[in-house]
DSSP file (Angstrom, degrees, kcal/mol; ACC not computed):
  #  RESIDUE AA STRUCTURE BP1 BP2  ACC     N-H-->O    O-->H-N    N-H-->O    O-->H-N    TCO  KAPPA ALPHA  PHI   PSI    X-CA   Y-CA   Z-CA
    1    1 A X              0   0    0      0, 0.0     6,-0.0     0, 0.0    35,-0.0   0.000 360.0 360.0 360.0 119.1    0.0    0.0    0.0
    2    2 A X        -     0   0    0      1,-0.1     4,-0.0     4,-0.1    35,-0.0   0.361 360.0-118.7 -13.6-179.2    1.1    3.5   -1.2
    3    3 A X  S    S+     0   0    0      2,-0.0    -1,-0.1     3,-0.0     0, 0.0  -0.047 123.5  50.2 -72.2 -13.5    1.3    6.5    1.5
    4    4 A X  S    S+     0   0    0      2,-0.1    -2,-0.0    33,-0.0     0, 0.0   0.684  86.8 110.9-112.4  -4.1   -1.1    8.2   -0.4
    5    5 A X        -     0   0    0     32,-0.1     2,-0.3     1,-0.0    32,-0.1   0.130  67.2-136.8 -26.4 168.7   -3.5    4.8   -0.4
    6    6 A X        -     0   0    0     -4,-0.0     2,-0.3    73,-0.0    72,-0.2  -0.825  26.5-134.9-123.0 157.5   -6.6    5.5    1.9
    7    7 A X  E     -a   78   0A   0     70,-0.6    72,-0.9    -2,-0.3     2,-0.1  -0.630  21.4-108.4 -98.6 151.3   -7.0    1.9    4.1
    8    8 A X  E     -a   79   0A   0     -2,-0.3     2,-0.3    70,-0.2    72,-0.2  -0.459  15.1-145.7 -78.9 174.9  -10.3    0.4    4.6
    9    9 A X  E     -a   80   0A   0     70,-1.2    72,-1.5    -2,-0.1     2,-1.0  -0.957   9.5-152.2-147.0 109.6  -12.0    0.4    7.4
   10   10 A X  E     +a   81   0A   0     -2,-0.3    72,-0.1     1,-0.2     3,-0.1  -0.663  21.1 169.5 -97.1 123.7  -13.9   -2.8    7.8
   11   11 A X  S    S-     0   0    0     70,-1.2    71,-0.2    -2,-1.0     2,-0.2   0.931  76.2  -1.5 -71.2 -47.7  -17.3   -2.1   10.1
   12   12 A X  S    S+     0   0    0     69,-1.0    -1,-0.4    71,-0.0    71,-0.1  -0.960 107.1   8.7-157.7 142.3  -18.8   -5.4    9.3
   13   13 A X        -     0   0    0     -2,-0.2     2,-0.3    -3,-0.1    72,-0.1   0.024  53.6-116.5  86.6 168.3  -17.9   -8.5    7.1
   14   14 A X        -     0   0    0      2,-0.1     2,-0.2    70,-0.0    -2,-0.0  -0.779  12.2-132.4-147.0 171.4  -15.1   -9.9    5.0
   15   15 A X        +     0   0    0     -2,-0.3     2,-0.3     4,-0.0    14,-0.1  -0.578  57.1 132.9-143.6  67.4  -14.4  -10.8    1.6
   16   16 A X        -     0   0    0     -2,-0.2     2,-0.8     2,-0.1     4,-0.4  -0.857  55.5 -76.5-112.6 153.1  -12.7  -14.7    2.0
   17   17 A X  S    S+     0   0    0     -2,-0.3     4,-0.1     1,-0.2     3,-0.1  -0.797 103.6  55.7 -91.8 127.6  -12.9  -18.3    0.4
   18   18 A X  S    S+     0   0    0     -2,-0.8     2,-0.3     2,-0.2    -1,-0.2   0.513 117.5  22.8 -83.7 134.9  -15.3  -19.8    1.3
   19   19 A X  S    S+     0   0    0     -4,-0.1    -2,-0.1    -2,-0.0    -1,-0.1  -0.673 120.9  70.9 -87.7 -76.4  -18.3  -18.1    0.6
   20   20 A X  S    S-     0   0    0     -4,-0.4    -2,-0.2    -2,-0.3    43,-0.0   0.062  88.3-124.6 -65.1 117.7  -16.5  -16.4   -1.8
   21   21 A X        -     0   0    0      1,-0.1     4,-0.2    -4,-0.1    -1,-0.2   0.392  23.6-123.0 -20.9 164.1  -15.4  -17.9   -4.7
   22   22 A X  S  > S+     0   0    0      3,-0.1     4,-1.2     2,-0.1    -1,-0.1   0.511 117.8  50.4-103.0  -1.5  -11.3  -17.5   -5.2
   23   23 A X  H  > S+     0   0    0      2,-0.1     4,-2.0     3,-0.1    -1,-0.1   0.945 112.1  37.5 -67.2 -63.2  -12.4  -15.9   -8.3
   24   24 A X  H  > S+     0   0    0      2,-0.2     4,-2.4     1,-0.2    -2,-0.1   0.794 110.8  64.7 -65.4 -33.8  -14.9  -13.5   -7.1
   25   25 A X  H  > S+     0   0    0     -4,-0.2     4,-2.2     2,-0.2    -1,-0.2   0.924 107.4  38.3 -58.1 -46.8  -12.6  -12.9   -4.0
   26   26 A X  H  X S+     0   0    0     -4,-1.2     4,-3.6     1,-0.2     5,-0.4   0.926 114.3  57.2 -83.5 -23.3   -9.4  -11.3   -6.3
   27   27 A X  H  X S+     0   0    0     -4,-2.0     4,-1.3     1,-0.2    -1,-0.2   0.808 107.1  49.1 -75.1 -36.9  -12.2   -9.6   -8.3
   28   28 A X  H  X S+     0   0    0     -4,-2.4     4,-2.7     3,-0.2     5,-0.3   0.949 112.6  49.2 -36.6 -70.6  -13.3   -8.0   -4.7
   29   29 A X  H  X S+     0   0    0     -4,-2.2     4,-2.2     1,-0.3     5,-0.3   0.940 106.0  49.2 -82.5 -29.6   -9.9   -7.0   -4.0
   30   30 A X  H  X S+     0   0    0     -4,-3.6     4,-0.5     2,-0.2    -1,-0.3   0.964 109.6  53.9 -59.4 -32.5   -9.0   -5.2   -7.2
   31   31 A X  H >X S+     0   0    0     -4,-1.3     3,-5.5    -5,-0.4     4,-0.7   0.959 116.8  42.3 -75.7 -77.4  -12.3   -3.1   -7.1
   32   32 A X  H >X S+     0   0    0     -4,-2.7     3,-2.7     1,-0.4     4,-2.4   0.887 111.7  51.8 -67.8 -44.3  -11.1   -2.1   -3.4
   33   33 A X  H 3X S+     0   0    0     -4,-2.2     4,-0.9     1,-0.4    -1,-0.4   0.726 103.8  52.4 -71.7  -7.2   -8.0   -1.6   -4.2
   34   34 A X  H <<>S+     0   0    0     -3,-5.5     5,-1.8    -4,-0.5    -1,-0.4   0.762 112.8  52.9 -80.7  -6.7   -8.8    0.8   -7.2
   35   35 A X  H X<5S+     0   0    0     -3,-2.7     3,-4.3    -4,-0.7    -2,-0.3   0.959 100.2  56.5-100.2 -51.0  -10.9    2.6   -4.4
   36   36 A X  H 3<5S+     0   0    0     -4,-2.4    -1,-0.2     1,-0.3    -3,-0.1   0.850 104.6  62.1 -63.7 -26.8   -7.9    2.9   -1.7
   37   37 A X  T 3<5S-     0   0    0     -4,-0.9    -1,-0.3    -5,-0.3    -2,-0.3   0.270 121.2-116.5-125.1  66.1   -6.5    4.5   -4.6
   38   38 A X  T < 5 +     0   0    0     -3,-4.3    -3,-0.2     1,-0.3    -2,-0.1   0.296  68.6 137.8 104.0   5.2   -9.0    7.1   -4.7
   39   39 A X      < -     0   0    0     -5,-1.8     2,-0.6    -6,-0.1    -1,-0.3  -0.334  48.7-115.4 -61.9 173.8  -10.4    6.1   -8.1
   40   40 A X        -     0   0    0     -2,-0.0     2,-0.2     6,-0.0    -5,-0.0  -0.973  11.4-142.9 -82.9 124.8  -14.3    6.0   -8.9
   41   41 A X        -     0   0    0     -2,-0.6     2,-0.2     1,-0.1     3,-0.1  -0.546  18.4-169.0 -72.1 146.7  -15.9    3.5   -9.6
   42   42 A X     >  -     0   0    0      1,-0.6     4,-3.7    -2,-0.2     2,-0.1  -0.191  42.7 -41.5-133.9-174.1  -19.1    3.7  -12.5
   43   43 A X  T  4 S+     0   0    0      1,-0.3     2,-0.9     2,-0.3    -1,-0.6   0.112 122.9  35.2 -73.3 161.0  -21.8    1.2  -13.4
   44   44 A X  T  4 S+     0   0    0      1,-0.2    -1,-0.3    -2,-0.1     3,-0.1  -0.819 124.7  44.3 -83.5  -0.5  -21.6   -1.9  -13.8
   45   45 A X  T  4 S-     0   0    0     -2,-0.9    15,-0.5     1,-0.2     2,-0.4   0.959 129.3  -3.9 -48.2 -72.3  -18.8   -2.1  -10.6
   46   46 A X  E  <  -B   59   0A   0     -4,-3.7     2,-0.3    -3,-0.2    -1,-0.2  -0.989  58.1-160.2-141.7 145.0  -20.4    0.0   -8.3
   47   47 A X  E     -B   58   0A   0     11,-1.4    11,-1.8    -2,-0.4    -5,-0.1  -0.921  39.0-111.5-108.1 143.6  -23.8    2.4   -8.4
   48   48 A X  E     -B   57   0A   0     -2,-0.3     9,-0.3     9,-0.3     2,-0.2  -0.260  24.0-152.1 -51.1 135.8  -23.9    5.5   -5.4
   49   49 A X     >  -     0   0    0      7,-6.9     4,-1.1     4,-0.3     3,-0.5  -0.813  16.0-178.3-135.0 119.6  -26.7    4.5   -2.9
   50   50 A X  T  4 S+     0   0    0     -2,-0.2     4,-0.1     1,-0.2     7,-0.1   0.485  75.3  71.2 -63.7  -8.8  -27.8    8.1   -1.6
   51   51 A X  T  4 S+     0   0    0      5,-0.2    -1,-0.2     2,-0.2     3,-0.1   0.907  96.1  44.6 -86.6 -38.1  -30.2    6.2    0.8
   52   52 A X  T  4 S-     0   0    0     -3,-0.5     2,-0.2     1,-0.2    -2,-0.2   0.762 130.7 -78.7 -59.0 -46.2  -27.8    4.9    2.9
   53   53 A X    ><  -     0   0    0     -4,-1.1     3,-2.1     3,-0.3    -4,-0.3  -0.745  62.2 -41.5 156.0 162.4  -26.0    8.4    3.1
   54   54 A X  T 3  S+     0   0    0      1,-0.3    20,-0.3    -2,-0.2     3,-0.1   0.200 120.3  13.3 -42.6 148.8  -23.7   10.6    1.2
   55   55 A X  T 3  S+     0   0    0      1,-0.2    19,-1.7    18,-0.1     2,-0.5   0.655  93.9 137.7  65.7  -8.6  -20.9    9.4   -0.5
   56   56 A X  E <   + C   0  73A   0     -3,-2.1    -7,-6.9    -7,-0.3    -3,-0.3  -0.799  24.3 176.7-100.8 137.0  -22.1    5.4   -0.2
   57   57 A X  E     -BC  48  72A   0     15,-3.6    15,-1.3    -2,-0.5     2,-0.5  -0.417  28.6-122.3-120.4 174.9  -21.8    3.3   -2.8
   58   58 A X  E     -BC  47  71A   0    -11,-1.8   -11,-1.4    13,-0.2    13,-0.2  -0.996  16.9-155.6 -84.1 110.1  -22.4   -0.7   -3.8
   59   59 A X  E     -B   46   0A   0     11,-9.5    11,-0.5    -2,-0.5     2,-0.3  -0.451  16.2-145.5 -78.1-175.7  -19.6   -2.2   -5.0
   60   60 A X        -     0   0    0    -15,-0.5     2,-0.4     9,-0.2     9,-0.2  -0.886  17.4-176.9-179.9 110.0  -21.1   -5.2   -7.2
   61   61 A X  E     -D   68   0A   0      7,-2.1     7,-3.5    -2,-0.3     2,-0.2  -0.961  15.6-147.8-134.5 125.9  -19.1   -8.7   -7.3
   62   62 A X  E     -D   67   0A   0     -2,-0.4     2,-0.3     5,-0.2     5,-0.2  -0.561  16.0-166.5 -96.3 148.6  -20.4  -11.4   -9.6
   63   63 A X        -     0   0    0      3,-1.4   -43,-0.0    -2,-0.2    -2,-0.0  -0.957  41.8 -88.6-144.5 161.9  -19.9  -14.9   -8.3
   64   64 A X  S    S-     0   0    0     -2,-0.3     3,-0.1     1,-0.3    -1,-0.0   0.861 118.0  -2.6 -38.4 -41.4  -20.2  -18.2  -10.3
   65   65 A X  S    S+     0   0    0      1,-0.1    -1,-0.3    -3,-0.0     2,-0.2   0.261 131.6  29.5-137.3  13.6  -24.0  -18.4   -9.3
   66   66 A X  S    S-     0   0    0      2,-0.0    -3,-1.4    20,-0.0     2,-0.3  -0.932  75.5-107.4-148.9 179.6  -24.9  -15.7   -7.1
   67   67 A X  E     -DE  62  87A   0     20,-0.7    20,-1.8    -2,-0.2     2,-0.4  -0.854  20.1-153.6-112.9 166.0  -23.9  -11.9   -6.4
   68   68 A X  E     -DE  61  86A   0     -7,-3.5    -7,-2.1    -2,-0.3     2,-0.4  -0.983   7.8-157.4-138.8 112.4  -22.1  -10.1   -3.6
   69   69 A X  E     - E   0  85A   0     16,-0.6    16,-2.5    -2,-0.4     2,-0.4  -0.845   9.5-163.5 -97.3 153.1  -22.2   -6.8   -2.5
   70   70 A X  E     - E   0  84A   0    -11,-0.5   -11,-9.5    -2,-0.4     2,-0.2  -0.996   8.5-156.3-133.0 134.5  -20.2   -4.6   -0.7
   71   71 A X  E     +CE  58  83A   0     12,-1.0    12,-1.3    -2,-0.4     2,-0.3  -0.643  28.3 155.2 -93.3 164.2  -21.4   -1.3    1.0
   72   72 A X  E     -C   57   0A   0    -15,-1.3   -15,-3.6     9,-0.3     2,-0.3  -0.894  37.3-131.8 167.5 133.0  -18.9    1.3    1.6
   73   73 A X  E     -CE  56  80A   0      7,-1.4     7,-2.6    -2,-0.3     2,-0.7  -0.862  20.2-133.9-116.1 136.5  -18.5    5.1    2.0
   74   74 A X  E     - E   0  79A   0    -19,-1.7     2,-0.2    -2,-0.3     5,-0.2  -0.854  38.3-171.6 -99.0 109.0  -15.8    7.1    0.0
   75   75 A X        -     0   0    0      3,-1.0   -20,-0.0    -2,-0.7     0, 0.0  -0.613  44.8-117.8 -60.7 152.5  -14.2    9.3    3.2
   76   76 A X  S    S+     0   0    0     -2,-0.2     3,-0.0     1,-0.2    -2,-0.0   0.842 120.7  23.0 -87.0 -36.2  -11.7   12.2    2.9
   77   77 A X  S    S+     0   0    0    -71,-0.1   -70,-0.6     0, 0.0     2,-0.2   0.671 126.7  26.3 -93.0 -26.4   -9.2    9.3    5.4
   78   78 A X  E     -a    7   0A   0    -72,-0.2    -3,-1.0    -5,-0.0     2,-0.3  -0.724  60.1-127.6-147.0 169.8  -10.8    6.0    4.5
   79   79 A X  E     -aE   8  74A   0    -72,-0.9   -70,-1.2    -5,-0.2     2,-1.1  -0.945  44.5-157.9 -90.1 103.4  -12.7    3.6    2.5
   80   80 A X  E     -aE   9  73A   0     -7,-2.6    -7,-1.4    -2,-0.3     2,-0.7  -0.740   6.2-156.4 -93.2  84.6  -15.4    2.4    5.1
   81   81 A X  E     +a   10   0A   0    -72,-1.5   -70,-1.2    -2,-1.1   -69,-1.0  -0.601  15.2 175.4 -50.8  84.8  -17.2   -0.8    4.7
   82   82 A X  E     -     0   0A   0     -2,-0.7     2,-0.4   -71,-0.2   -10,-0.2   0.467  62.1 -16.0-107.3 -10.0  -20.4   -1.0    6.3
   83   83 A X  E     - E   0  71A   0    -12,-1.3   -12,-1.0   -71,-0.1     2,-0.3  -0.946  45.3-152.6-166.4 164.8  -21.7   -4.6    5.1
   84   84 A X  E     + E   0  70A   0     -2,-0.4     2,-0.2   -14,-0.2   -14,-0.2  -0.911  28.0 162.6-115.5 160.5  -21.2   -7.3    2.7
   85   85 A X  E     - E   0  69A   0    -16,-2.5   -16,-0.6    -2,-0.3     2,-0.4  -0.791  43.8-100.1-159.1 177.4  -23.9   -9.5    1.6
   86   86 A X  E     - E   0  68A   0    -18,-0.2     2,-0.4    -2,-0.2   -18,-0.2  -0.932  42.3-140.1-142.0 109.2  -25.2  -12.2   -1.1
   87   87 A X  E     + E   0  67A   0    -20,-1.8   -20,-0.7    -2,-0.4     3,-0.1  -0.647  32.4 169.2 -67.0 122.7  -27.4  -10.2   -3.1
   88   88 A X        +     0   0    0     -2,-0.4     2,-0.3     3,-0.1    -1,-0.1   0.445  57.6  42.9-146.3 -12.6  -30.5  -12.4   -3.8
   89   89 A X  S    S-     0   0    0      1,-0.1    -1,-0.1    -3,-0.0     3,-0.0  -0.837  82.7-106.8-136.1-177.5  -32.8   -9.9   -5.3
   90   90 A X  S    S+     0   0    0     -2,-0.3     2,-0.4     1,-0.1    -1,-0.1   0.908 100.6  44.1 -79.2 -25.5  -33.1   -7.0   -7.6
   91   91 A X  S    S-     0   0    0     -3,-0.0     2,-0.2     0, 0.0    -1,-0.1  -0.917  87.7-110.7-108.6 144.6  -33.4   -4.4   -4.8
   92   92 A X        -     0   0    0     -2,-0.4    -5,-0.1     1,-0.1    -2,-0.0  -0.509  38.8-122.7 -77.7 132.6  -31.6   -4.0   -1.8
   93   93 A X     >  -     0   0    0     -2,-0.2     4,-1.8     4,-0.1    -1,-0.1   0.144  19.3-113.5 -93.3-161.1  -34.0   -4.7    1.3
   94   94 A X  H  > S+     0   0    0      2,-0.2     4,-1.1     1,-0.2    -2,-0.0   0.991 114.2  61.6 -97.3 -77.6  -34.7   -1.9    4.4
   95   95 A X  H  > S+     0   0    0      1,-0.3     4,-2.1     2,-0.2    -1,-0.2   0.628 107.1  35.0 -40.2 -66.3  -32.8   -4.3    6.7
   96   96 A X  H  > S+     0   0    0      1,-0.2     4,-2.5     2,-0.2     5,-0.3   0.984 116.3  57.4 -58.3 -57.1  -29.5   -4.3    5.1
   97   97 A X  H >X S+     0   0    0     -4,-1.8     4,-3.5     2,-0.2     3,-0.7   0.810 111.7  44.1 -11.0 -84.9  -30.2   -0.7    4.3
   98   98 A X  H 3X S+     0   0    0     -4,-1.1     4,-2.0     1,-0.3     5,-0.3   0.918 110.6  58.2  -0.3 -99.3  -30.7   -0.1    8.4
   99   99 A X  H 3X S+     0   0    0     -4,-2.1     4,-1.6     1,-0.2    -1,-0.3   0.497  98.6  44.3  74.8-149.4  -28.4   -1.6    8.9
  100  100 A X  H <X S+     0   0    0     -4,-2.5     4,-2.4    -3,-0.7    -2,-0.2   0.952 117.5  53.9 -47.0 -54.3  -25.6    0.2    6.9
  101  101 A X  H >X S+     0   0    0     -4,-3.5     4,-1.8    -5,-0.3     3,-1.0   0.920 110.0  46.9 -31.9 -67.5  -27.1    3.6    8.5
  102  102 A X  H 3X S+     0   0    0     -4,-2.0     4,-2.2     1,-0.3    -1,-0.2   0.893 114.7  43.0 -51.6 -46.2  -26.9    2.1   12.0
  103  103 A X  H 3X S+     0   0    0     -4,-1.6     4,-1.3    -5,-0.3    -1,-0.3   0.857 119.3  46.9 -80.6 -11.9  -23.1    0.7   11.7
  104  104 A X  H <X S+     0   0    0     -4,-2.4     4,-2.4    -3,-1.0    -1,-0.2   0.736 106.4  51.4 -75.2 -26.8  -22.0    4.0    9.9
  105  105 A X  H  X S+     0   0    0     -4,-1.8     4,-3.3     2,-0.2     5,-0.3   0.850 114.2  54.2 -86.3 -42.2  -23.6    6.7   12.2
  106  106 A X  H  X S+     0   0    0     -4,-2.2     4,-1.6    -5,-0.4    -2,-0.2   0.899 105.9  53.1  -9.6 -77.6  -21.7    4.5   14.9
  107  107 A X  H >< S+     0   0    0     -4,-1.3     3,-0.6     1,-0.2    -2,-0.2   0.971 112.1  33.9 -38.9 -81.0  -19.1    5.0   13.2
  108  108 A X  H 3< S+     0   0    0     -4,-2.4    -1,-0.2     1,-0.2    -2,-0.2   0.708 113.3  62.0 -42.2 -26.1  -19.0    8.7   12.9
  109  109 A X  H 3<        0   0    0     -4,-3.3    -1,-0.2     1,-0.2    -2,-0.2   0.955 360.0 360.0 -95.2 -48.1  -20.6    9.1   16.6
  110  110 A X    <<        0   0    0     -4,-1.6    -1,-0.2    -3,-0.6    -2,-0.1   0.208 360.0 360.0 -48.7 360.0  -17.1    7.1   17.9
């Protein structure tokens, strides 16, 4: 890692095999690792979700038969991870949603 990297900051969750493919797993780490350095991510890698809170995104990892997201907030210090999950529908439900809120305002309140 760079000096000028930003580190994650994992809140909740991991990105290993098993669940995770060893496929889906380096696919994981290259999308964070363009983020620590301080690129953006677009469509189809990751879409903004303003519902969770400024600045939070879905990263979007395809896996042999299912999908994997990771939520995460682009910080001035950090990359912040607030969940990963097995995506099972087309929209994300009010729980995970929650949630993210809950383990981020945490965050920030800490």
């Amino acid at each position: 890692m760079s000096p000028n990297d930003k580190p994650l900051v994992w809140l909740h969750g991991e990105v290993k095999s098993p669940p995770f493919s060893s496929q889906a797993r380096l696919e994981a780490g290259f999308l964070l690792r363009r983020l620590q350095q301080r690129e953006t991510l677009e469509m189809p890698h990751s879409r903004p979700m303003p519902i969770i809170g400024a600045r939070c995104h879905e990263l979007r990892v395809v896996d042999a038969d299912l999908t994997w997201r990771i939520i995460y907030r682009v910080d001035d210090d950090a990359i912040v991870i607030a969940d990963v999950f097995r995506k099972k529908s087309k929209t994300t439900s009010k729980m995970v949603i929650d949630r993210a809120r809950k383990r981020l305002k945490d965050y920030d309140n800490a």
